[in-house]
C-alpha positions as CSV (number, residue, x, y, z in Angstrom):
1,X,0.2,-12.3,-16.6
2,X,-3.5,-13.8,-17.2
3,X,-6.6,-11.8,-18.1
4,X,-8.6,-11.5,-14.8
5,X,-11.4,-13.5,-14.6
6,X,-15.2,-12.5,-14.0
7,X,-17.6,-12.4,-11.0
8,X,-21.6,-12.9,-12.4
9,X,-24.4,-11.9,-10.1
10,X,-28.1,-13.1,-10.9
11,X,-31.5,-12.9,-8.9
12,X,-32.9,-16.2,-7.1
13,X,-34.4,-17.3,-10.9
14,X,-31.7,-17.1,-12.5
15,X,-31.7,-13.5,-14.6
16,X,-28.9,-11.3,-14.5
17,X,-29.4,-8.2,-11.2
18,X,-28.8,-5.1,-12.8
19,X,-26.3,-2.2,-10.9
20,X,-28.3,0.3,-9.2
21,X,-26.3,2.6,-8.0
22,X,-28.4,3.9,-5.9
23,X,-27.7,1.6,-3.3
24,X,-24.6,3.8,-2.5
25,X,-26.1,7.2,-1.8
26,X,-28.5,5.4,0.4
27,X,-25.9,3.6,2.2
28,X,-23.9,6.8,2.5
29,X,-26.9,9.4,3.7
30,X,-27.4,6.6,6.0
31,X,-23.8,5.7,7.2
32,X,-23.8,7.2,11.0
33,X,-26.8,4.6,11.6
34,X,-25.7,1.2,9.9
35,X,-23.3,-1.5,10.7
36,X,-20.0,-2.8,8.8
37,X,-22.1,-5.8,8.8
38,X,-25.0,-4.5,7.0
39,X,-23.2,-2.7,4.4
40,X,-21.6,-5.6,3.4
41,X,-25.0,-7.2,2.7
42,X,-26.1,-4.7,0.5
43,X,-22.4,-5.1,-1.4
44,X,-21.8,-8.4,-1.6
45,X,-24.3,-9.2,-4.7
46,X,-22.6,-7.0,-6.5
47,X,-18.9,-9.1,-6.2
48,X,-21.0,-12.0,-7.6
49,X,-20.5,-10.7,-11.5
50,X,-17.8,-7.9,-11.0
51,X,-14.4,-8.1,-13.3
52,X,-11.3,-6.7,-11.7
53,X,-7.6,-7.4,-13.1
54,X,-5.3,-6.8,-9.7
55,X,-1.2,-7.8,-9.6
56,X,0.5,-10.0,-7.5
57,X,4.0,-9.4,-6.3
58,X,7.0,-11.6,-6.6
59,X,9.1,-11.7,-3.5
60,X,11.4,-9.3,-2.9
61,X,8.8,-6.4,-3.3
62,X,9.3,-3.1,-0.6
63,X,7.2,-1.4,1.4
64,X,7.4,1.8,3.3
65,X,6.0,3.0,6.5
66,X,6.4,5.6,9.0
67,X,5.8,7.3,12.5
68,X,5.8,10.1,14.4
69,X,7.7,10.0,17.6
70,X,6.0,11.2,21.2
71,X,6.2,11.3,24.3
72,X,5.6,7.2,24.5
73,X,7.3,6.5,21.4
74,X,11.0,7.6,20.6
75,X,14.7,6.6,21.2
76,X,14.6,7.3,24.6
77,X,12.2,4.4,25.4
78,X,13.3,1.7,23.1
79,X,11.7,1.1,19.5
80,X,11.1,-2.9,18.9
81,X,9.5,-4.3,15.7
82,X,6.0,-4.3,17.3
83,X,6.3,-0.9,17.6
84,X,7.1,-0.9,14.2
85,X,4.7,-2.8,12.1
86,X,0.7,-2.2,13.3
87,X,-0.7,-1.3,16.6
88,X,-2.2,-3.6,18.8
89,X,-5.8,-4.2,18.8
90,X,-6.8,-2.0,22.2
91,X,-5.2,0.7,20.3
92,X,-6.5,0.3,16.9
93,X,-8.7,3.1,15.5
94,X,-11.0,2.3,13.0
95,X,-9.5,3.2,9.4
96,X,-10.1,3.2,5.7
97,X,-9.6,-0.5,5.7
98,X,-9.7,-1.5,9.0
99,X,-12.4,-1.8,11.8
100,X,-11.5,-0.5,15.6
101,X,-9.5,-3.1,17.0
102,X,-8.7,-5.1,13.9
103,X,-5.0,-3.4,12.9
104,X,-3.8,-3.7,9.6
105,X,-0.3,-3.0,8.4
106,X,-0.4,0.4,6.6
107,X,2.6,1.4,3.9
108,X,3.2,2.9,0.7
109,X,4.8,1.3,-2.0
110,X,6.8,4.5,-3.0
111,X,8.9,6.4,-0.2
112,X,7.3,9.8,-0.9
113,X,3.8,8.5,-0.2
114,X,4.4,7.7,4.0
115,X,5.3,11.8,4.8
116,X,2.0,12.8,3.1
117,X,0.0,10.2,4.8
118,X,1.0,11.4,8.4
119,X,-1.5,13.6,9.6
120,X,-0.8,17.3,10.2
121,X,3.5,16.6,9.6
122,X,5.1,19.9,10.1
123,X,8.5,21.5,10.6
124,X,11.0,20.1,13.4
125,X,8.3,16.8,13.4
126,X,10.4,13.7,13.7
127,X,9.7,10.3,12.7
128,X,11.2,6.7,11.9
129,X,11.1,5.7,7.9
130,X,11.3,2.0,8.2
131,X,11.9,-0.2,5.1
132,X,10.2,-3.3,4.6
133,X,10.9,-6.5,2.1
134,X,8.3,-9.2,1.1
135,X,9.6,-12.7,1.4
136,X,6.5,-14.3,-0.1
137,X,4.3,-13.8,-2.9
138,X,1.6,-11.3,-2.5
139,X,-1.9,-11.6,-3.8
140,X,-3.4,-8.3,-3.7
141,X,-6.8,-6.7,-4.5
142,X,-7.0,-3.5,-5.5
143,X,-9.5,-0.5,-5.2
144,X,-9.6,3.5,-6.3
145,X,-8.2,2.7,-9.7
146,X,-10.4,4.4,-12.2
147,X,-9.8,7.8,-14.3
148,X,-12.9,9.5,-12.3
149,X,-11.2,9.1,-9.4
150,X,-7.7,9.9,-10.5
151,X,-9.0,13.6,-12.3
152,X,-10.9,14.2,-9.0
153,X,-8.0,13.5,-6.5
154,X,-5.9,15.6,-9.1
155,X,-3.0,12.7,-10.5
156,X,-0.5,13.7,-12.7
157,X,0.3,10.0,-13.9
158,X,-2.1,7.7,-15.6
159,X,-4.2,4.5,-14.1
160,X,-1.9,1.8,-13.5
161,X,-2.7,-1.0,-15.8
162,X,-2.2,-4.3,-15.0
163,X,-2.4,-5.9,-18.6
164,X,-1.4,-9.4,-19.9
165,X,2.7,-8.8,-21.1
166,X,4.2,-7.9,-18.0
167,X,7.9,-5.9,-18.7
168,X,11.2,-7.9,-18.7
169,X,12.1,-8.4,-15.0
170,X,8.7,-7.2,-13.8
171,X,7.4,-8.2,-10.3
172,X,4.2,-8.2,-11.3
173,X,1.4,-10.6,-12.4
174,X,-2.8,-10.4,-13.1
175,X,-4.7,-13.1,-11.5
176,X,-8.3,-13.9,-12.6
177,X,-10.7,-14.2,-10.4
178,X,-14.0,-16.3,-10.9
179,X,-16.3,-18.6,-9.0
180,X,-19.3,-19.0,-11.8
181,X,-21.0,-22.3,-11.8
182,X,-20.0,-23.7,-15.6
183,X,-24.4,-23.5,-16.1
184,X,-24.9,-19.6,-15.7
185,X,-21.8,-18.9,-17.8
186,X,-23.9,-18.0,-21.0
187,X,-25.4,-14.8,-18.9
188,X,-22.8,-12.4,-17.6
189,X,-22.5,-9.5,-16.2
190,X,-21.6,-6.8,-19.0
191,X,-18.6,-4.9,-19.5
192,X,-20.3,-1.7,-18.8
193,X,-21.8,-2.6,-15.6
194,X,-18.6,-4.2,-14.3
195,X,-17.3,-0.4,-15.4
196,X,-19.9,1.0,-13.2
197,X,-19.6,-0.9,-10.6
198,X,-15.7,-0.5,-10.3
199,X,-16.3,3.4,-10.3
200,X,-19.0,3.6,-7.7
201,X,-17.0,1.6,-5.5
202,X,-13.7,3.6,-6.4
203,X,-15.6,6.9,-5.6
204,X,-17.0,5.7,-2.4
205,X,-13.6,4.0,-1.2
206,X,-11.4,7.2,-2.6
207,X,-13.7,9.7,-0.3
208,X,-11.1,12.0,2.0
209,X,-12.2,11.6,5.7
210,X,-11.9,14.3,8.1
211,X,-10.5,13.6,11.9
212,X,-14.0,14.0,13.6
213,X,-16.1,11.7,10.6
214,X,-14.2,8.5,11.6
215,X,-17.9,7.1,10.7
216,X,-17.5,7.3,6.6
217,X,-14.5,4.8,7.4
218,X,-17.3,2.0,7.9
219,X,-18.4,2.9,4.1
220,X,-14.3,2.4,3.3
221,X,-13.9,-1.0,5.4
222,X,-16.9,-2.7,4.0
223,X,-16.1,-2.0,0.3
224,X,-12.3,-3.3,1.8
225,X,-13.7,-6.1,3.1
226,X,-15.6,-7.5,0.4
227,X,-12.4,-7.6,-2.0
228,X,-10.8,-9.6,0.5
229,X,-11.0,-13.6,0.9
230,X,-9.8,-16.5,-1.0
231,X,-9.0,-16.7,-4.4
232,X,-10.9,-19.5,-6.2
233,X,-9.1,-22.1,-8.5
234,X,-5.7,-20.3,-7.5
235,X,-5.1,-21.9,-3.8
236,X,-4.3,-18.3,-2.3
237,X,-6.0,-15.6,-0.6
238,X,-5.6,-11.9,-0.9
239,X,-2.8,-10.3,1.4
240,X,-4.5,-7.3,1.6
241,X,-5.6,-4.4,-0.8
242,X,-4.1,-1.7,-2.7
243,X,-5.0,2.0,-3.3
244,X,-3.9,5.4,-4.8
245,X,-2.7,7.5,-1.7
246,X,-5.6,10.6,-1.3
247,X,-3.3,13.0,0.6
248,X,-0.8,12.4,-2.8
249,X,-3.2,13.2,-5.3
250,X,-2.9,9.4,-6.4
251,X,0.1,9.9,-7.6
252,X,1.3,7.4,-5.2
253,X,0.4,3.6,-4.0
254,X,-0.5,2.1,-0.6
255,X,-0.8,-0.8,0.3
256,X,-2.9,-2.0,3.6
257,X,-1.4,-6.2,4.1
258,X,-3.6,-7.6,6.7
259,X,-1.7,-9.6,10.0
260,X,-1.1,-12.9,8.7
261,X,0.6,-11.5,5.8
262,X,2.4,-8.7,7.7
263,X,3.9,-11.1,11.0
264,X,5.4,-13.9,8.6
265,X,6.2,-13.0,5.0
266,X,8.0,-9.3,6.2
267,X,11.6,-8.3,6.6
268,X,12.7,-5.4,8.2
269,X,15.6,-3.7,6.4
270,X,16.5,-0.3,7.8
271,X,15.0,2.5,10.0
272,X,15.5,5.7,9.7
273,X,15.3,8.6,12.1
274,X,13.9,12.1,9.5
275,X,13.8,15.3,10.5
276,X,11.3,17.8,8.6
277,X,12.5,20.6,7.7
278,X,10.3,22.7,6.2
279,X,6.3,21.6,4.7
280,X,4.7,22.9,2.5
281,X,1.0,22.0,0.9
282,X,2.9,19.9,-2.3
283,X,6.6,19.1,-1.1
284,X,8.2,18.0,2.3
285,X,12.1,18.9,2.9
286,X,13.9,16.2,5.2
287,X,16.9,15.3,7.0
288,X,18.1,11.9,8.0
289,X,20.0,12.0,11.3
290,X,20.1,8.5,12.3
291,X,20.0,4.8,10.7
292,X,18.8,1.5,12.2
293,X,19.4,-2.0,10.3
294,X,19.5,-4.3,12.7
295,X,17.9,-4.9,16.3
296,X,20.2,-5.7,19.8
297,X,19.2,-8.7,21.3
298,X,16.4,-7.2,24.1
299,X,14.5,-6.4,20.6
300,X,14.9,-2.3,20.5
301,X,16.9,-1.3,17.4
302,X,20.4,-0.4,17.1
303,X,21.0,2.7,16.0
304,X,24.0,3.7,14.8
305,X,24.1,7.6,15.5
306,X,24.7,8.3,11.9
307,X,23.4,6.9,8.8
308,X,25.8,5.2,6.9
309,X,28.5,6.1,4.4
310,X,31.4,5.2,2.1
311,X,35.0,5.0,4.0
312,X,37.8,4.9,2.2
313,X,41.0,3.2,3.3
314,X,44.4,5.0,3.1
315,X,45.3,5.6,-0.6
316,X,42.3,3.7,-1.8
317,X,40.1,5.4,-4.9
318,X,37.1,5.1,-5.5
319,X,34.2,5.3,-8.6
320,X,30.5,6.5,-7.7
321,X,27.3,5.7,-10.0
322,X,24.4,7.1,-9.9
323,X,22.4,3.6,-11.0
324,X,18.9,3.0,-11.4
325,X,16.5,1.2,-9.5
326,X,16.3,1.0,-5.8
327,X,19.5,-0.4,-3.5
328,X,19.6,-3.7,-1.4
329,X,17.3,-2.1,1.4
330,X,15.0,-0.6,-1.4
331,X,15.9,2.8,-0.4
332,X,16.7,5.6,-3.6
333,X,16.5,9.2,-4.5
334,X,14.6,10.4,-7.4
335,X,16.6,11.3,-10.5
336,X,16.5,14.2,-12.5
337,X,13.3,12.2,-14.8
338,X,11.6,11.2,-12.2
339,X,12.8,7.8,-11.8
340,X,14.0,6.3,-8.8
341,X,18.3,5.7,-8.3
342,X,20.9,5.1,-5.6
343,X,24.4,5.4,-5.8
344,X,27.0,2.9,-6.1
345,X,30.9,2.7,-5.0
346,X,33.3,0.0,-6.3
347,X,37.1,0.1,-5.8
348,X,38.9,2.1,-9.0
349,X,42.0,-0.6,-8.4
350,X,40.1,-3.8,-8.1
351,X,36.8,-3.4,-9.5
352,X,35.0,-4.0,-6.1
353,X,32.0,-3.0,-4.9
354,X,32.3,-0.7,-1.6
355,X,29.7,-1.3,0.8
356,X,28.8,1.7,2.9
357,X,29.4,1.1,6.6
């Protein structure tokens, strides 16, 4: 893990633009009348200076996503991988990081996160929980991260950190991030202003968006937008962005991967067909009726009309674990401390691991 590099901004003669924040409360008590476009004009000298340390992702990372089933998506009519991933641009709705008809792949890096994102989920809802793998390494930016915004949306966890000794094992990396001409190094933007800026845009992004102001999402996008692109001096471009989920108190991640990414470095793993139980305001009781892992060969998954379990052969005994970490489809429960486990089977005879079927 590197130190993340630095972004300077300076006026046409050279001398360091100071951060006015008011730029943001005029761009938001003036939101229902601009552009995407032109709030990206008024942002984009401030990337020119900013500091941000964001991760990137070995392969192998998962990713969780879900949706409700209606009247033209169930069972019943045939669920393919389209279906599955983001919708297609004549029926994309603007959103916090996307503009109307320009989809982006929305999931959650933590199970828990996708039944608290879907709008207005109540009892005897049903919905598929698909698992996704990454196959590629993922460059992402990040926004929302700040404490301001974590003690307003309520987290019981602290701001992730993305320092320079990543943990044994960890998938996890900070890239720096810079494009200052080697003559205007000597003049920087300062630590304090970097802080400032970060937060401003953090509280601005963060903002919870009723159903009828779809219009504050063209606030969301642009600050989106202007943390995308390519990645100077490191040959890569950023994937897409990640944020704490609002509707989880940022206690939880998401992660919005834009089409490129999403259409060739996915793999679908499992699907799962959840009943809701019961809903309350801070917990969601489910049932799984039904499991997916593969699709037939017209493209619709194959459901299995169960999810899958441990059988036993005649005489044969078997040892369970309760192990940490997620299993081969990244799927887990959450342990008595919090953290996430899965069981295991293996053979008491042989040793052997037993697969569920």
């Amino acid at each position: 893990m590197t130190k993340a590099g630095t972004y300077h901004s300076f006026d046409p003669d050279g001398k360091r633009m100071p951060f006015d924040r008011s730029i943001f409360d005029d761009i938001n008590t003036n939101l229902s009348s601009l552009e995407i476009d032109q709030i990206k004009q008024r942002l984009d000298p401030m990337m020119i200076g900013y500091s941000i340390e964001t991760p990137i992702f070995a392969p192998g990372a998962f990713l969780y996503r879900a949706r409700k089933f209606g009247p033209s998506f169930n069972k019943a009519t045939g669920i393919t991988r389209k279906d599955l991933i983001y919708p297609p641009k004549h029926l994309a709705s603007a959103g916090r990081l996307n503009r109307a008809g320009q989809p982006m792949f929305y999931s959650s890096m933590h199970k828990e996160s996708v039944f608290f994102e879907l709008r207005d989920l109540k009892a005897r809802d049903e919905l598929v929980l698909t698992f996704w793998k990454t196959t590629q390494r993922m460059v992402v930016n990040n926004v929302g991260y700040t404490e301001f915004a974590f003690k307003q949306l309520g987290a019981t966890r602290a701001v992730p950190q993305w320092g320079p000794a990543p943990a044994p094992g960890s998938t996890e990396q900070t890239i720096g991030i810079s494009v200052v001409p080697e003559d205007i190094r000597n003049s920087v933007l300062s630590r304090d202003e970097s802080r400032e800026i970060k937060e401003a845009f953090s509280e601005y992004f963060m903002c919870k968006v009723n159903e009828d102001e779809s219009f504050r999402y063209k606030l969301t996008t642009a600050i989106g937008e202007v943390h995308l692109g390519s990645i100077t001096n490191h040959d890569a471009q950023f994937a897409g962005i990640l944020y704490p989920s609002t509707r989880l108190w940022a206690n939880g991640d998401n992660l919005a991967l834009l089409p490129w990414f999403a259409d060739s470095h996915l793999e679908f793993r499992k699907a799962l067909h959840v009943r809701i139980r019961d809903r309350t305001d801070t917990t969601i009781d489910i049932d799984y009726a039904d499991a997916a892992h593969e699709f037939e060969t017209s493209g619709q998954l194959r459901w299995l009309g169960r999810v899958r379990n441990w059988a036993l052969q005649p005489k044969q005994k078997a040892k369970f674990l309760f192990a940490a970490g997620l299993d081969a489809d990244g799927d887990y429960m959450v342990s008595q401390n919090g953290d996430p486990a899965h069981w295991e089977a293996e053979d008491t005879l042989t040793g052997n691991k037993i697969d569920p079927q």
